[in-house]
C-alpha positions in Angstrom: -82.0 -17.0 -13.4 -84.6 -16.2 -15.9 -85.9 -12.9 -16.1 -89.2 -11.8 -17.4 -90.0 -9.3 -19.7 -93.4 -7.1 -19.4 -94.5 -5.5 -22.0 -95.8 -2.0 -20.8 -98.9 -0.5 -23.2 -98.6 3.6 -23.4 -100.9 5.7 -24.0 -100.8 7.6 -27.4 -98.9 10.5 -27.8 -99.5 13.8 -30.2 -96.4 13.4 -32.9 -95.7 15.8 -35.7 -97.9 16.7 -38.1 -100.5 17.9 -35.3 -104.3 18.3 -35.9 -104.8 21.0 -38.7 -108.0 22.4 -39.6 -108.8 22.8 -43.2 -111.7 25.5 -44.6 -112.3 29.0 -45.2 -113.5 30.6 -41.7 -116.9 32.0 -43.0 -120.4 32.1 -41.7 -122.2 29.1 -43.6 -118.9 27.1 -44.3 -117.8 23.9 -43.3 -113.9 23.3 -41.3 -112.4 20.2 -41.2 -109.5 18.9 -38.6 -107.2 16.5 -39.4 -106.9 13.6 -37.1 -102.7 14.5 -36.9 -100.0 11.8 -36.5 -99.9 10.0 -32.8 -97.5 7.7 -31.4 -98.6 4.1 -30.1 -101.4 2.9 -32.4 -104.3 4.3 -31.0 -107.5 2.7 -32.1 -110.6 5.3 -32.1 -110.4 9.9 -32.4 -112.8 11.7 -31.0 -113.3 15.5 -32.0 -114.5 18.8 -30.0 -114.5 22.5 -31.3 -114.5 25.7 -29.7 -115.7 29.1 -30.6 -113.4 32.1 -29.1 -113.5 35.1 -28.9 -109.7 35.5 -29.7 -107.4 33.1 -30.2 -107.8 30.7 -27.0 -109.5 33.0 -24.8 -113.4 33.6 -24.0 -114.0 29.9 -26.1 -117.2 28.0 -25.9 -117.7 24.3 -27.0 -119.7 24.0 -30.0 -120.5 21.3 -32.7 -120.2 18.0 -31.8 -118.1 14.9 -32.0 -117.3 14.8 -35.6 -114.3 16.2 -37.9 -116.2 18.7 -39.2 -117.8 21.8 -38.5 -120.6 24.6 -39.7 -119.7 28.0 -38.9 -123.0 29.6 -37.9 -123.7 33.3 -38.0 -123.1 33.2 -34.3 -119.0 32.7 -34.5 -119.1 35.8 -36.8 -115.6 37.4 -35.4 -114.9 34.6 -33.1 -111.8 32.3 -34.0 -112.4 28.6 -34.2 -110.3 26.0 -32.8 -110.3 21.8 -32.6 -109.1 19.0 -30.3 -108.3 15.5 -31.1 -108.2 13.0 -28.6 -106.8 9.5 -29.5 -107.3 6.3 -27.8 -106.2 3.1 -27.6 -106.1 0.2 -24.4 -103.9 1.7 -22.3 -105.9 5.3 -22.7 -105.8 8.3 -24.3 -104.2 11.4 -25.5 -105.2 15.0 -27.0 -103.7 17.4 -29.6 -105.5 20.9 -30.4 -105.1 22.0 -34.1 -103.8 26.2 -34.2 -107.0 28.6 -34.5 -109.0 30.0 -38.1 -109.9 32.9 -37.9 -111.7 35.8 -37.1 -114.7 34.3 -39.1 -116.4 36.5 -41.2 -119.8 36.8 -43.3 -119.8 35.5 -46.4 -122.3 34.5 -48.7 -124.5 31.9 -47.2 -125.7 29.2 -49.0 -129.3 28.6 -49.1 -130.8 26.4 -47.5 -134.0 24.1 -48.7 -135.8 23.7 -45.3 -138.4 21.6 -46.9 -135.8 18.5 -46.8 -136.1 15.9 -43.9 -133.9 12.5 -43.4 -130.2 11.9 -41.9 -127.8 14.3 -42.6 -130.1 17.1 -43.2 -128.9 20.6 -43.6 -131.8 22.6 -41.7 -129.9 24.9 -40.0 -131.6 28.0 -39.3 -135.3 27.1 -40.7 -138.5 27.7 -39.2 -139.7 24.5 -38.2 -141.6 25.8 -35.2 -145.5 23.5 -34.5 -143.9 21.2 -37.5 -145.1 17.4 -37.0 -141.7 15.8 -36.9 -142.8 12.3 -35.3 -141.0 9.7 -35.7 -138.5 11.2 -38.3 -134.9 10.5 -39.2 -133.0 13.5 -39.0 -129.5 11.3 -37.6 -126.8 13.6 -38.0 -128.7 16.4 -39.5 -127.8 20.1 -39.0 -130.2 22.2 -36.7 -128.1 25.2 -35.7 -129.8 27.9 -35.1 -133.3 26.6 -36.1 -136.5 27.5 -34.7 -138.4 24.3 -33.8 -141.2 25.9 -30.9 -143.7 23.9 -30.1 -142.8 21.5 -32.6 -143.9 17.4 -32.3 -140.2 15.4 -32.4 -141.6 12.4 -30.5 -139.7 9.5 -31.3 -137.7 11.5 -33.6 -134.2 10.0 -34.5 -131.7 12.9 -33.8 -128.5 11.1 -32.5 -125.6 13.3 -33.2 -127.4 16.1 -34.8 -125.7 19.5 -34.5 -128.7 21.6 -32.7 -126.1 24.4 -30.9 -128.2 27.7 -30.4 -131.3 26.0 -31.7 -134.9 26.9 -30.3 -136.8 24.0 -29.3 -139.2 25.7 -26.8 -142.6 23.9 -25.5 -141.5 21.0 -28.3 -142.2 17.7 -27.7 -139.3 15.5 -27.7 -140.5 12.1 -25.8 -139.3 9.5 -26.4 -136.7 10.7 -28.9 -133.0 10.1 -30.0 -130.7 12.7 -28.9 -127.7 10.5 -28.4 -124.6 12.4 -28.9 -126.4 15.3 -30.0 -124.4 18.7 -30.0 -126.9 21.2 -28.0 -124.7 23.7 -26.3 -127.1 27.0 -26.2 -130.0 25.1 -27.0 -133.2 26.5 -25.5 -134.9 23.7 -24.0 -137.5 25.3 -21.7 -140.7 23.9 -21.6 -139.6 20.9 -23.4 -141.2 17.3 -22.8 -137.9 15.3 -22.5 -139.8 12.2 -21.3 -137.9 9.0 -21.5 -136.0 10.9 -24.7 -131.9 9.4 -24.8 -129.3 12.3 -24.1 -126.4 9.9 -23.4 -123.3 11.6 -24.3 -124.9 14.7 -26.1 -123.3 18.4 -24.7 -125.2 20.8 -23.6 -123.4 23.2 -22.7 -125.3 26.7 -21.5 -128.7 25.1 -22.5 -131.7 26.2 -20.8 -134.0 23.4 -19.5 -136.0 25.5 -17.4 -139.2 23.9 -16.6 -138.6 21.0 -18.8 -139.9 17.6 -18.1 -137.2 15.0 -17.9 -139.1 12.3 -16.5 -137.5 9.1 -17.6 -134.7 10.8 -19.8 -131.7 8.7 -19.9 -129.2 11.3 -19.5 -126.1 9.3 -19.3 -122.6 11.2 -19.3 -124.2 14.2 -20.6 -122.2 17.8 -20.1 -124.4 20.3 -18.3 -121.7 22.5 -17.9 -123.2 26.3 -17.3 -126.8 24.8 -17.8 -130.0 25.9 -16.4 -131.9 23.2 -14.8 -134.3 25.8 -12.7 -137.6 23.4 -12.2 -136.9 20.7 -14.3 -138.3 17.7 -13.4 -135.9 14.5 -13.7 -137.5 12.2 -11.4 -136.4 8.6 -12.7 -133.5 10.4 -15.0 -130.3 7.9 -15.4 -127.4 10.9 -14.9 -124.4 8.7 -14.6 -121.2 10.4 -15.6 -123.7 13.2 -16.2 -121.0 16.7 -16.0 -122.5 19.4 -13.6 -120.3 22.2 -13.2 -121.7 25.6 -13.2 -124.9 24.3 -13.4 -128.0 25.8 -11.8 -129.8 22.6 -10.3 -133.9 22.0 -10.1 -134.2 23.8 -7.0 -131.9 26.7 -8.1 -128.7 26.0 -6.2 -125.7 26.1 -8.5 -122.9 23.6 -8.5 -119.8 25.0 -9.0 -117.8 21.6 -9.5 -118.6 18.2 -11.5 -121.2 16.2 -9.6 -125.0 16.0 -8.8 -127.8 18.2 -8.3 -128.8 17.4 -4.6 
């Protein structure tokens, strides 16, 4: 009789040492999280952050999918904690890291808010009516920044950290925001026309009023986000996350789906 043998793939598993974050927990300093040791040979990490009021409760997502984080003026007595989650074929796994914290104010660094390009540390600058067309700012740092009325069409912003950040009446058509981090972001106003925010979280964002027309809005997190007379006629939100989120016409949806 011959017997076969299948080979089963597993998923991979958390293994000792976990995630560990790295850093001193102060306003305008950067934390790090280890990826941690996982069984099963997983392939790609991803990386989330939370902001809490004590350690695990009252936490809000902020940054984005990178190892490392800014600690912004807003976490000032919150404790800061990370996830890793670690994938391979057969799917994927999470470890959380223990918290830092409570963070408190130290001396922040200045910042030059006259620099532009990828990586960009802009974070809290008055950029408001600034002509920002067509510029590179990939990966760049806009937490807390004030960008009103400013002119981002076409900008390249995939994966920029913008939590907290101001952008109302801007114009960001046409734009980049892939992956961006914009949980608190206030959007209102905003021309979103045909702008990319697949995969970006925004969290507690306000798009009230915005005009969406177009966007491609693909797996985005609108978890607690105001939508209250948006317009997303033509919008692509497949996998888009709506769960506490108040829809165009005000209703709220209380679990993940689709503003009807």
């Amino acid at each position: 009789m011959l017997i076969s043998t299948i080979a089963v793939a597993c998923v991979p598993a958390a293994s000792s040492p976990r995630p560990s974050i790295s850093g001193d927990p102060v306003v305008g300093a950067t934390l790090s999280v280890s990826s941690g040791a996982w069984t099963n040979d997983p392939t790609t990490f991803h990386y989330s952050w939370e902001s809490c009021t004590t350690v695990g409760v009252g936490c809000v997502r902020v940054g984005g999918d990178r190892n490392t984080y800014l600690i912004t003026a807003g976490d000032l007595g919150r404790h800061i904690r990370a996830t890793v989650t670690a994938t391979n074929a057969a799917g994927s796994g999470w470890s959380g890291s223990d918290s830092v914290g409570p963070v408190t104010s130290g001396e922040v660094p200045s910042v030059d808010c006259d620099v532009r390009g990828p990586g960009a540390d802009l974070h809290g600058c008055d950029l408001s009516e600034e002509d920002l067309s067509e510029t590179d700012l990939t990966g760049a740092n806009l937490d807390g920044a004030d960008l009103t009325g400013a002119n981002l069409s076409g900008a390249l912003l995939g994966s920029v950290s913008a939590q907290a950040a101001n952008f109302y009446q801007a114009d960001l058509s046409g734009a980049d925001l892939s992956g961006a981090g914009l949980n608190g972001a206030n959007l209102e106003y905003t021309d979103l026309s045909t702008a990319d925010l697949s995969g970006a979280s925004a969290e507690l964002a306000s798009f009230f009023q915005a005009n969406a027309v177009g966007a491609v809005m693909v797996d985005i997190d609108l978890t607690g986000a105001d939508l209250t007379g948006a317009d997303l006629t033509d919008a692509d939100l497949t996998g888009a996350v709506f769960s506490n989120t108040t829809c165009p016409a005000g209703a709220v949806v209380s679990a993940p789906g689709v503003c009807s």
